[in-house]
TORZABA-845450 format. One record per residue (C-alpha): chain; residue number from 1; x, y, z; residue in three letters. Coordinates in pm, 1 decimal, decimal comma, always signed. Example, Ala and Ser with C-alpha at 12.3 -4.5 7.8 and 13.67 -1.06 7.14 Angstrom:
SITE unit pos       px       py       pz code
SITE    A   1  +1230,0   -450,0   +780,0  ALA
SITE    A   2  +1367,0   -106,0   +714,0  SER
***
This chain:
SITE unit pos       px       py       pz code
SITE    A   1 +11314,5  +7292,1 +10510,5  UNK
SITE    A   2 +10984,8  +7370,4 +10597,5  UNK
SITE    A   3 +10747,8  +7644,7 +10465,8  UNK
SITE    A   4 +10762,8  +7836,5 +10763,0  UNK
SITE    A   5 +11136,6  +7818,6 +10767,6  UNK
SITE    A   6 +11158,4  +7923,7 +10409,8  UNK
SITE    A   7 +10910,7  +8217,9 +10491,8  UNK
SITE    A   8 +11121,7  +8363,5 +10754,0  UNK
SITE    A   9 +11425,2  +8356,8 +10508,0  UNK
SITE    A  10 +11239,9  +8549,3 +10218,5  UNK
SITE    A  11 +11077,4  +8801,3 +10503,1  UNK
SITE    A  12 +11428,8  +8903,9 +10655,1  UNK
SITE    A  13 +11570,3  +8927,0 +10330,7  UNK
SITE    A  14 +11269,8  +9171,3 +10237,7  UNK
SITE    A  15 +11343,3  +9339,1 +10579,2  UNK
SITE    A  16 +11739,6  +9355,0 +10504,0  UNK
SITE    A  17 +11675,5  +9453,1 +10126,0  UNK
SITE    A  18 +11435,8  +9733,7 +10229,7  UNK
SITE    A  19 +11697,3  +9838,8 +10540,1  UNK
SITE    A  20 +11946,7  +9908,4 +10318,6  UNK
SITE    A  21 +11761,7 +10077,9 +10059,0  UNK
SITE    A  22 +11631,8 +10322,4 +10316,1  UNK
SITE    A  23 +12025,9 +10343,1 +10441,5  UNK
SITE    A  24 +11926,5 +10160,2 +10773,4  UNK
SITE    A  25 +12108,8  +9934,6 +11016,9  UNK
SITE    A  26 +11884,4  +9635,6 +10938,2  UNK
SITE    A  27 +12012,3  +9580,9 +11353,0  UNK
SITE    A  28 +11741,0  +9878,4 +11353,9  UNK
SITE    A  29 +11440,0  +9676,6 +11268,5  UNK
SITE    A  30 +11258,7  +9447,8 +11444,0  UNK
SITE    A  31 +11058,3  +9131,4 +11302,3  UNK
SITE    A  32 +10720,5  +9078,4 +11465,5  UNK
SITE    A  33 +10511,1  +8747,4 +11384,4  UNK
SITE    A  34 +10140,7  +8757,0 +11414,4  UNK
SITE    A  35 +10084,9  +8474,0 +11515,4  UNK
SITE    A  36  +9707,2  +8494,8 +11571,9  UNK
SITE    A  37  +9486,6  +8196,6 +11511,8  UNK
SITE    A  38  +9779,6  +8003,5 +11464,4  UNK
SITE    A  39  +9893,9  +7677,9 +11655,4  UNK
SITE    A  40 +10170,1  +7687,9 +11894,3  UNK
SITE    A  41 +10337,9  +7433,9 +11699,5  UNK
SITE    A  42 +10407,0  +7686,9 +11415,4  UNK
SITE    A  43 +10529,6  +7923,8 +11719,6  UNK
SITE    A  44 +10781,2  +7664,9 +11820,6  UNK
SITE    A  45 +10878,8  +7628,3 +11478,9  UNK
SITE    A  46 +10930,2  +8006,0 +11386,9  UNK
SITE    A  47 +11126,9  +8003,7 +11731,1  UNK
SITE    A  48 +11367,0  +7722,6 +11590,2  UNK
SITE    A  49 +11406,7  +7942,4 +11272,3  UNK
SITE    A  50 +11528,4  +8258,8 +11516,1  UNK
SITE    A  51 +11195,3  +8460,9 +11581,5  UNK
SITE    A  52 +11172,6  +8559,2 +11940,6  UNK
SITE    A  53 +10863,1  +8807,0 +11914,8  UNK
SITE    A  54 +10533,0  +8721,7 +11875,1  UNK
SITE    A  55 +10217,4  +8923,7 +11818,3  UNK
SITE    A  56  +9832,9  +8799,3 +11931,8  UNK
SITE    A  57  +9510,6  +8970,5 +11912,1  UNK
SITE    A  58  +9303,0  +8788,2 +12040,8  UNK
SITE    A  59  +9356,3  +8730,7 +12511,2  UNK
SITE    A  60  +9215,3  +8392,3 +12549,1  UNK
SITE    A  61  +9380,2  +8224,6 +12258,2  UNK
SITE    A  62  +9701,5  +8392,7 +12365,7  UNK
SITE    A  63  +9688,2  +8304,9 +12680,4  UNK
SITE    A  64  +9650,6  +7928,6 +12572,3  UNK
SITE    A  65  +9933,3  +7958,6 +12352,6  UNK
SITE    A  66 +10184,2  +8089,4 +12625,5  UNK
SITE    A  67 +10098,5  +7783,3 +12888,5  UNK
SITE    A  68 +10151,2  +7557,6 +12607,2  UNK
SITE    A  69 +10573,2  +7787,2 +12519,6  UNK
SITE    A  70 +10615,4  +7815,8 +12856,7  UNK
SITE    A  71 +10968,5  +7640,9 +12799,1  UNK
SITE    A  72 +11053,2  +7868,8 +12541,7  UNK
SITE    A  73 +11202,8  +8264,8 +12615,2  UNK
SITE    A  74 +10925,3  +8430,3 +12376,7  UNK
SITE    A  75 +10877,7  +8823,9 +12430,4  UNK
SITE    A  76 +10480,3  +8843,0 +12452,1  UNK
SITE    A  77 +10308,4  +9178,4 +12211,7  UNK
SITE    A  78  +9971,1  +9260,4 +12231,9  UNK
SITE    A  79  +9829,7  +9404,6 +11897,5  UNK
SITE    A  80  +9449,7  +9401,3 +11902,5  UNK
SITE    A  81  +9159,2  +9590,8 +12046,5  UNK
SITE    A  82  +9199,8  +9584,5 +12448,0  UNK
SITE    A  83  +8847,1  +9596,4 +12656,0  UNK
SITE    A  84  +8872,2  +9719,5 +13026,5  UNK
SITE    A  85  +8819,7  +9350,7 +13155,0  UNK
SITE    A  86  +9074,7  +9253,4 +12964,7  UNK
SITE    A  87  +9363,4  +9453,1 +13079,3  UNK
SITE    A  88  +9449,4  +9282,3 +13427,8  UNK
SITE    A  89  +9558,0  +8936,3 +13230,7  UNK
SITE    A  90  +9738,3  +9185,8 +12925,9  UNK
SITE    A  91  +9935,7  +9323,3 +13201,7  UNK
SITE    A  92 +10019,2  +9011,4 +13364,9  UNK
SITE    A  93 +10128,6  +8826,0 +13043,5  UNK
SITE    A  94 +10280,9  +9048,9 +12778,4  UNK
SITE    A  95 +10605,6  +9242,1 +12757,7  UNK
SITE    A  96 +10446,3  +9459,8 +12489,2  UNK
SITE    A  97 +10089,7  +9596,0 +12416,9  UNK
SITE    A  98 +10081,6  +9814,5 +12065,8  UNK
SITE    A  99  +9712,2  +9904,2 +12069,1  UNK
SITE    A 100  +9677,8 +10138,0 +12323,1  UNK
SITE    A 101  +9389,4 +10418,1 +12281,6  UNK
SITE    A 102  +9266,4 +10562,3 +12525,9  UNK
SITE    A 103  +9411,3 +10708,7 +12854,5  UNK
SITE    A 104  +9102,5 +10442,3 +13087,9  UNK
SITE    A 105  +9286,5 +10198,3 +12908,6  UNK
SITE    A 106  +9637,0 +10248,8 +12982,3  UNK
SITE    A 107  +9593,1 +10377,5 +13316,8  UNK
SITE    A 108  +9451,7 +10039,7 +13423,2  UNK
SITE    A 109  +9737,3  +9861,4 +13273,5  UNK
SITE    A 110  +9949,6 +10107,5 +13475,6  UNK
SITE    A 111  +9762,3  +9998,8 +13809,9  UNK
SITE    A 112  +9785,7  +9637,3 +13705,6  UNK
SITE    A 113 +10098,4  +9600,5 +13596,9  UNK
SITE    A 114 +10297,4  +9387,8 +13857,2  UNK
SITE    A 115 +10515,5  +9529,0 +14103,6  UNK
SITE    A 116 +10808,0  +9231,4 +13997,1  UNK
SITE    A 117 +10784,7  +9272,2 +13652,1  UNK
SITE    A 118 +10936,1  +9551,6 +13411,1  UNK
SITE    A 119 +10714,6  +9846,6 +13293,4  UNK
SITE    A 120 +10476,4  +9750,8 +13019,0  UNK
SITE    A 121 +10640,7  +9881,6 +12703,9  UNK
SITE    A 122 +10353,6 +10058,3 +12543,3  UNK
SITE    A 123 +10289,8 +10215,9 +12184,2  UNK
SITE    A 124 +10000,9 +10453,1 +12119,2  UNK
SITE    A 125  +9759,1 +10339,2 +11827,1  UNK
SITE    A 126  +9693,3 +10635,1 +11586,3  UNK
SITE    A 127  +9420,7 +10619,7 +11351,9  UNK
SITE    A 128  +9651,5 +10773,4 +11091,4  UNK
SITE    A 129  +9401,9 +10709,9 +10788,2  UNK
SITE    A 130  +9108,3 +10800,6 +10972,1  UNK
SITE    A 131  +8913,9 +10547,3 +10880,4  UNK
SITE    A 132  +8567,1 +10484,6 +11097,1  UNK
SITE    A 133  +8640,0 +10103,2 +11122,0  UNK
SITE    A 134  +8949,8 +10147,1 +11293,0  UNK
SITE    A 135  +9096,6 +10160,6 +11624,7  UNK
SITE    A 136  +9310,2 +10449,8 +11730,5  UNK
SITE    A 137  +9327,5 +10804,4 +11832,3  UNK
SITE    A 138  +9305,8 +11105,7 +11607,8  UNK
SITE    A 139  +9645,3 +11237,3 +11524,4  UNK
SITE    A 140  +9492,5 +11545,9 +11625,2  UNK
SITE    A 141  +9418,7 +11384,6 +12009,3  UNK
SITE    A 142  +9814,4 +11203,1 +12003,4  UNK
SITE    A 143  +9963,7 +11462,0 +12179,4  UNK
SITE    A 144  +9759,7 +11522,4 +12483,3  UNK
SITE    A 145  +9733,3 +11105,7 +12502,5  UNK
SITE    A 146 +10085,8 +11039,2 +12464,5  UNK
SITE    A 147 +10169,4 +11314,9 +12714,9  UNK
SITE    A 148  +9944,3 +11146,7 +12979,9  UNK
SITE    A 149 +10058,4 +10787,9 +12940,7  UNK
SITE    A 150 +10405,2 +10851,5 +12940,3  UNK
SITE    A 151 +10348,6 +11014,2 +13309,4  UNK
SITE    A 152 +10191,0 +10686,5 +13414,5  UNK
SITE    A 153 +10433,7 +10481,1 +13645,4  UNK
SITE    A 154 +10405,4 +10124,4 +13523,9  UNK
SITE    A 155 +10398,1 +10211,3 +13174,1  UNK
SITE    A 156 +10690,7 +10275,4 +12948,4  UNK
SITE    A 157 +10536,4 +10487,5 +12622,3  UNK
SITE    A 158 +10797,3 +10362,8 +12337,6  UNK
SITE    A 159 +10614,6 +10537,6 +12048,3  UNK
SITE    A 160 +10346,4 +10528,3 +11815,9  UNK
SITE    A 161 +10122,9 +10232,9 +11639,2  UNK
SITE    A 162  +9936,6 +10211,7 +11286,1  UNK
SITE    A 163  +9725,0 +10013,8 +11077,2  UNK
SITE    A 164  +9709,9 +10249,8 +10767,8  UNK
SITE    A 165  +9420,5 +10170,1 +10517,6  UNK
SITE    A 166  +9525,5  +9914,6 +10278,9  UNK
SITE    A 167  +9691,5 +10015,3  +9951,0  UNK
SITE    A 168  +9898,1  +9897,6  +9687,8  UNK
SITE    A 169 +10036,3 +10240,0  +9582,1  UNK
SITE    A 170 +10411,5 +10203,0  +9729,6  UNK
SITE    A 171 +10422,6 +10579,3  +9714,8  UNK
SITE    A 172 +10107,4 +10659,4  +9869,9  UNK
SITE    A 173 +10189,8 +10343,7 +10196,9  UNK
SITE    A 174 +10520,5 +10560,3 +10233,3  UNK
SITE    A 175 +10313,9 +10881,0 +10262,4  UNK
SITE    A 176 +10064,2 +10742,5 +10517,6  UNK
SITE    A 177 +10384,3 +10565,3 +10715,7  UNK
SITE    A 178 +10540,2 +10904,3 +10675,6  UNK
SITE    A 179 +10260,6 +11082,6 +10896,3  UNK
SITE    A 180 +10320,0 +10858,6 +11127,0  UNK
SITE    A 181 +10663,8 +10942,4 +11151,6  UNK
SITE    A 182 +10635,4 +11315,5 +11134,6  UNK
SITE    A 183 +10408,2 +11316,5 +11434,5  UNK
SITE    A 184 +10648,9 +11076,7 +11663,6  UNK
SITE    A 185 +10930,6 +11399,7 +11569,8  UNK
SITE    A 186 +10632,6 +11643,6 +11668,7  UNK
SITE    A 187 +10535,3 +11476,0 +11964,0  UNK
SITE    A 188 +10904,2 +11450,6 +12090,1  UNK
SITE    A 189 +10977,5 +11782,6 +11994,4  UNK
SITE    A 190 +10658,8 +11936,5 +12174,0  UNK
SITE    A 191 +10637,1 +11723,0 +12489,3  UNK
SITE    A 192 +10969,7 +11642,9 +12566,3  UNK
SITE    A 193 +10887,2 +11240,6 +12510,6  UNK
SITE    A 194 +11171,0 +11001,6 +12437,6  UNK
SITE    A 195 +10953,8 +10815,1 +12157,7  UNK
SITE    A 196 +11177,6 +10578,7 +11923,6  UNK
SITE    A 197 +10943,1 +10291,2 +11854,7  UNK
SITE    A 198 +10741,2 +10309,1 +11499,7  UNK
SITE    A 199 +10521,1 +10002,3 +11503,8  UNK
SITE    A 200 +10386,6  +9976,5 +11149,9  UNK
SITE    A 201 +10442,2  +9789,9 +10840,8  UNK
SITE    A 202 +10271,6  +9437,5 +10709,7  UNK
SITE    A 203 +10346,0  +9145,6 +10520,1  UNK
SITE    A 204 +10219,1  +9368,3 +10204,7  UNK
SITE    A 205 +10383,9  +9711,6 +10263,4  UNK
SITE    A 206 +10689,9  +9681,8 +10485,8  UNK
SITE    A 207 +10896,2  +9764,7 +10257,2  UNK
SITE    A 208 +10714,9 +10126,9 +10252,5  UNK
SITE    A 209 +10727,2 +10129,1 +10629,3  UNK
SITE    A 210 +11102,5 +10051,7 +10663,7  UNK
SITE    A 211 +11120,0 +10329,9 +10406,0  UNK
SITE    A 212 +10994,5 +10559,6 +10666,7  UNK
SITE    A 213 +11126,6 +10457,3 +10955,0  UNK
SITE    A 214 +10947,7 +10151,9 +11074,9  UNK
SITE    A 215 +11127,8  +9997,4 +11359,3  UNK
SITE    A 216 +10868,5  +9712,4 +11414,7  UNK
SITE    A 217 +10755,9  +9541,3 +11124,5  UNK
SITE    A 218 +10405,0  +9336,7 +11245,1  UNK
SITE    A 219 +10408,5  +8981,5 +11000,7  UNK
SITE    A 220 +10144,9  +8709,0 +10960,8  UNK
SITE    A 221 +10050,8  +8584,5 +10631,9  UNK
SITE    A 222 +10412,8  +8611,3 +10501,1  UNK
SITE    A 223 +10523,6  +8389,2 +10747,3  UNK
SITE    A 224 +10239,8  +8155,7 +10841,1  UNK
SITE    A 225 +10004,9  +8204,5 +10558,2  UNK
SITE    A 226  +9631,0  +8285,3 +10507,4  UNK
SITE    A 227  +9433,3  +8292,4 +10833,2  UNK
SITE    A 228  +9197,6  +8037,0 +10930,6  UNK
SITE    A 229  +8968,8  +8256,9 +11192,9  UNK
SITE    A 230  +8760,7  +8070,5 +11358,1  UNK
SITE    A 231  +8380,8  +8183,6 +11349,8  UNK
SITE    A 232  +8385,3  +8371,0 +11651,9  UNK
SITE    A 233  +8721,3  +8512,4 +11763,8  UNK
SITE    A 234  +8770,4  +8525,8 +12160,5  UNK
SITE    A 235  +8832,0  +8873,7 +12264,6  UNK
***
């Protein structure tokens, strides 16, 4: 068996463990590889192992990847930073994008989404730890943001994203996933939105973010080990 292989195993079990502590259908949440800077090969072998959904930051290297699994029925997310010029290809080629925010953003992936394609499932990126390094709206900004992309017509708005500040206090990961939560009730509860995506969680606190709801869990390292990132990533 392979190390990827054996990776998946241990990460559902962690997933299933953590589902069922929380009292969760483990049906309820979804396993997301990161699968940036990584080969395609590894792809094809997480595939084999039963991973359909894949997560890339970075366009070019994505876009690379899919010509080379064109054979294979992988659901496309996009996780990292968009830029403007960016967007026509992101909403050619993915079925997901989890790092929208700002409204210029999305409403260019709205006018460039493809007539014969779905909408673009679409999660808004908070910055829910308010750090200056990170991407993502104030939670303060969320509602006003979330309102206006979920009125755009090739967009789908399925809930909120995070990348909390890292921390190895369980109970203080389940407090910052927990704000998260809190304001995807608020936001449904205030603007009538139909949110039921929670996209946060890594290889190093999922089991927090399950705690709290998590219903996309966003894996790398657990599966496909350290990153090797090449000296300059293409955007």
């Amino acid at each position: 068996m392979s190390t990827i292989v054996e990776n998946i195993a241990k990460v559902r079990d962690r997933i299933r463990e953590a589902a069922q502590a929380a009292q969760r259908p483990v049906s309820t949440v979804g396993l997301l590889a990161v699968s940036k800077t990584k080969p395609a090969s590894a792809i094809r072998e997480a595939y084999a192992a039963g991973v359909c959904d894949f997560g890339e930051n970075y366009l070019q290297e994505a876009l690379a990847k899919q010509a080379e699994l064109a054979d294979l029925p992988l659901v496309w997310h996009f996780i990292g930073p968009i830029q403007s010029n960016k967007c026509k290809a992101i909403a050619e080629h993915f079925a997901w994008v989890h790092s929208v925010d700002r409204l210029k953003v999305a409403r260019r992936l709205s006018e460039l989404r493809p007539e014969r394609l779905p909408p673009l499932n679409v999660c808004l990126q908070v910055n829910i730890s308010g750090e200056a390094s990170k991407s993502g709206c104030a939670p303060e900004e969320a509602g006003e943001l979330a309102a206006a992309i979920a009125a755009l017509p090739r967009l789908k708005l399925r809930g909120l994203m995070a990348i909390p500040e890292p921390c190895d206090d369980p109970e203080q990961q389940r407090a910052t996933f927990a704000r998260l939560r809190s304001l995807a009730e608020a936001l449904n509860a205030s603007r009538q939105l139909a949110l039921d995506t929670l996209s946060m969680g890594m290889s190093h606190d999922l089991e927090a973010a399950i705690a709290e709801g998590a219903t996309w869990v966003r894996i790398g390292t657990a599966l496909f080990g350290a990153r090797d990132y090449p000296a300059a990533p293409t955007a």
